[in-house]
C-alpha positions in Angstrom: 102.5 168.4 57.6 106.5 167.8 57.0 106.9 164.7 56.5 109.6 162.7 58.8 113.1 161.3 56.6 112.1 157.9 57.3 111.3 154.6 55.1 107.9 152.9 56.1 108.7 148.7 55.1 105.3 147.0 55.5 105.8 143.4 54.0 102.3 142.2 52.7 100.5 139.1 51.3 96.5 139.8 50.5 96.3 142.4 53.3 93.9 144.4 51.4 91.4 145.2 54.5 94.4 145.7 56.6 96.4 148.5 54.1 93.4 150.5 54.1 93.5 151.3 57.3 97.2 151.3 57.6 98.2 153.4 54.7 96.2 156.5 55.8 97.7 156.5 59.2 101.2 156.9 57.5 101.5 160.5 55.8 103.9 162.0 58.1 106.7 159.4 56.4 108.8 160.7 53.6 108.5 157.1 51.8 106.1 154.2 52.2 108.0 150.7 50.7 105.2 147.6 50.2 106.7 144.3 49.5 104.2 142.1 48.0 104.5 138.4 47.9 102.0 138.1 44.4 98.8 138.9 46.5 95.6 137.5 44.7 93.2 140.3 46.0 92.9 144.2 46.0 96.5 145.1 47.9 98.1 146.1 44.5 94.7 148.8 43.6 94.6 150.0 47.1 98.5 151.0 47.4 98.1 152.5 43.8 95.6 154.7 45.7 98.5 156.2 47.8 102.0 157.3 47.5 103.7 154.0 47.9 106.7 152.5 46.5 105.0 149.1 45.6 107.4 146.2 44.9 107.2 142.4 44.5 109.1 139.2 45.3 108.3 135.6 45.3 108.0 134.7 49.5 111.2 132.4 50.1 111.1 132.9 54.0 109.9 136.3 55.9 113.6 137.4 56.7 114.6 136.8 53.5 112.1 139.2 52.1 112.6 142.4 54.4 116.4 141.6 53.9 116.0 142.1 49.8 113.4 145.1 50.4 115.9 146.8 53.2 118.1 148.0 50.3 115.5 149.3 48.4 114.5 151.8 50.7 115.7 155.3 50.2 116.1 156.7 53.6 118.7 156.3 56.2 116.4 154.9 58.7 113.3 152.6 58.6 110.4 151.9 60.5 109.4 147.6 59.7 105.8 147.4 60.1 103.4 144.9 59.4 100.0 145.5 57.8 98.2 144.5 61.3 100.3 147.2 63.4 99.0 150.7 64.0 102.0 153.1 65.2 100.2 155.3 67.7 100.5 159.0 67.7 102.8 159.3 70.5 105.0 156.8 68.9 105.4 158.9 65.7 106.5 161.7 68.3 108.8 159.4 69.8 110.4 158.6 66.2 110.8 162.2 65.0 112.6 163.1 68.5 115.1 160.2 67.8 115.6 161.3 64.0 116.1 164.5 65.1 118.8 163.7 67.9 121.2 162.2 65.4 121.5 159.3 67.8 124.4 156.9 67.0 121.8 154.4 68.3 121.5 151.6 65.4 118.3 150.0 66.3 115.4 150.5 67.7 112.7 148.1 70.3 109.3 148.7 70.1 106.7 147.2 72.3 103.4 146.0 70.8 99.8 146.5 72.5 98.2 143.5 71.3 94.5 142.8 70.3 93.1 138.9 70.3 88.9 138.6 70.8 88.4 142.4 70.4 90.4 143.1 73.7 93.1 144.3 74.7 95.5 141.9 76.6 97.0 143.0 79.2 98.6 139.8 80.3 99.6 136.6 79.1 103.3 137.6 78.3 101.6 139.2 75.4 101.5 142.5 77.7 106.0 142.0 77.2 106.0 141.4 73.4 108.6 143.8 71.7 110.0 143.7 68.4 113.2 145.7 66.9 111.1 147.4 64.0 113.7 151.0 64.0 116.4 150.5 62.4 119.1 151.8 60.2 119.2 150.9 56.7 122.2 148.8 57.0 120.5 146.7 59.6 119.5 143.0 58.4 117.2 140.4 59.7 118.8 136.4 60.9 117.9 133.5 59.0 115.3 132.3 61.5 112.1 130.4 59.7 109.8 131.9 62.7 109.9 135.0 64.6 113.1 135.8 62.6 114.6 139.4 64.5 117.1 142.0 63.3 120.7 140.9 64.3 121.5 142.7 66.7 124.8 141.8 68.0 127.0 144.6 67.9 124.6 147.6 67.4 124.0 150.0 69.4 120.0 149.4 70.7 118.1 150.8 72.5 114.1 150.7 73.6 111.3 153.0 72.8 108.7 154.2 75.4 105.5 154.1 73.1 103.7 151.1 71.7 102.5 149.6 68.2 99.2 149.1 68.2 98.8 145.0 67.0 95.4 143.2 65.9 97.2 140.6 65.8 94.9 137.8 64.3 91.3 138.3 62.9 89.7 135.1 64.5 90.7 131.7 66.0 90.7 130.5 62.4 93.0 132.9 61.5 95.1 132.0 64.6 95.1 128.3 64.3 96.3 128.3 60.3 99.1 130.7 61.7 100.0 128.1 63.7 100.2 125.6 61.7 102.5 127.9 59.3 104.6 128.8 62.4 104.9 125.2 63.7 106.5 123.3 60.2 108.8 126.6 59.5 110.1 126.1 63.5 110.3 122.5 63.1 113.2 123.4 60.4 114.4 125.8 63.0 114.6 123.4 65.8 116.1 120.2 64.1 119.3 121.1 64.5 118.8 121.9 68.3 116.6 118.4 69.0 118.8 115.4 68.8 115.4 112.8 69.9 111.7 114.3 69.4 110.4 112.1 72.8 107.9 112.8 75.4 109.8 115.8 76.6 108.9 117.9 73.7 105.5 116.4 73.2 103.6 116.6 76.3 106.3 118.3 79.1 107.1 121.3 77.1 103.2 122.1 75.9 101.9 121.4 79.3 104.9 124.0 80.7 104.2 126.2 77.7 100.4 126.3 78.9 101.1 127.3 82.8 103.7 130.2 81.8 101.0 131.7 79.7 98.0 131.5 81.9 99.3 130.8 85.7 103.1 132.8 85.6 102.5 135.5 82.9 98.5 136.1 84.4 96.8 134.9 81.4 93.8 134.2 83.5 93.4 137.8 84.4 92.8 138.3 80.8 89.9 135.8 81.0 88.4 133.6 78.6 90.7 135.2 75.9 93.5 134.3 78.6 92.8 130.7 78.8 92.1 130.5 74.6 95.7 132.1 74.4 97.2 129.7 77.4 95.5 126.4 75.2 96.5 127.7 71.5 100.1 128.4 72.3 100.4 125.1 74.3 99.1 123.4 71.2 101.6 125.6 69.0 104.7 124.1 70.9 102.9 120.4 70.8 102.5 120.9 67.0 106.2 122.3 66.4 107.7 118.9 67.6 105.1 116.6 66.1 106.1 118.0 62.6 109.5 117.9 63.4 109.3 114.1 64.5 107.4 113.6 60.9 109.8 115.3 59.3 112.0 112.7 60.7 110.3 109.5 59.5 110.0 111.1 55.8 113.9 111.5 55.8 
């Protein structure tokens, strides 16, 4: 198979399960770049097992990272994925027909099929997630703690049709401790854009947050996974401000 002219970035931390099913899904890319925060468990062994550019950095924040690992890429263009994402094979279609257009398109969106409680969900507002993950090398990432995106002010983006496969978190374990992560890095994120941490942000906002993700986007159509997602997010947004107001009373 000729392989496609095309940097794979996959930006890991102890995602050993996760890279060995990743890894073999990626031969039709001319390079495969792993950026490893110091992972404690097998990723290291199971990327030597592969052709893959392995690298390492000490984790300052996750736009800082792809930022530093951008440049080290060798190809013009580069698909960001992360070690839970699964491009599909029409997606990889999609890809080569852009790379071979010679598009003066900059960036690329991709939507994600997510995975929560082995199902699919269809709803939620899960069903709209899309990330810019194509891009051009000289692309770079803001300076956002959480859900940090490629800046795309003047590029030239556009949207592909086909999906990225996402299992997005392992169990509500998993979930809950990546809220918790999310929560004190958008507290930073939010300070400067929250004058008074009242009851506003701790019980309107959650409560809102809960009816846009099961009543507006449809969550309950998804069903008990709907309402889980519906709660957890709620409880994301509540958490967000009750660090931010601790953060407060530490200063």
């Amino acid at each position: 198979m000729e392989k496609l002219p095309i940097s794979v970035l996959i930006p890991v931390l102890n995602e050993e399960k996760n890279l060995a099913e990743l890894l073999p899904l990626l031969d039709w890319a001319a390079e495969i770049v792993v950026v490893d925060s110091f992972s404690t468990d097998q990723t290291q062994h199971i990327c030597e097992q592969y052709q893959v550019k392995f690298l390492q950095r000490k984790y300052d924040t996750p736009a800082a990272q792809k930022n530093w690992a951008i440049p080290q890429c060798a190809h013009e263009w580069l698909l960001i994925v992360d070690a839970d994402e699964r491009p599909k094979t029409a997606l990889i279609a999609e890809i080569a027909t852009v790379l071979n257009q010679n598009s003066p398109t900059e960036a690329y969106w991709i939507y994600r099929e997510n995975y929560f409680l082995n199902q699919k969900i269809n709803h939620s507002g899960w069903n709209k997630d899309k990330v810019v993950r194509l891009i051009r090398r000289h692309c770079r990432y803001n300076n956002n703690q959480v859900h940090e995106e490629i800046e795309t002010k003047g590029l030239k983006v556009d949207l592909l049709k086909n999906r990225l496969e996402h299992y997005t978190y392992v169990s509500l374990d998993h979930f809950i401790d990546k809220l918790q992560r999310y929560a004190t890095w958008a507290a930073i994120d939010y300070e400067p854009k929250t004058p008074k941490v009242g009851i506003w942000q701790l019980y309107f906002k959650p409560v809102f947050r809960f009816f846009k993700h099961y009543i507006w986007q449809k969550g309950f159509l998804d069903g008990r996974a709907g309402l889980i997602i519906a709660f957890l997010m709620a409880f994301g947004v509540f958490l967000r401000y009750a660090k931010l107001y601790e953060r407060r009373l530490k200063q």
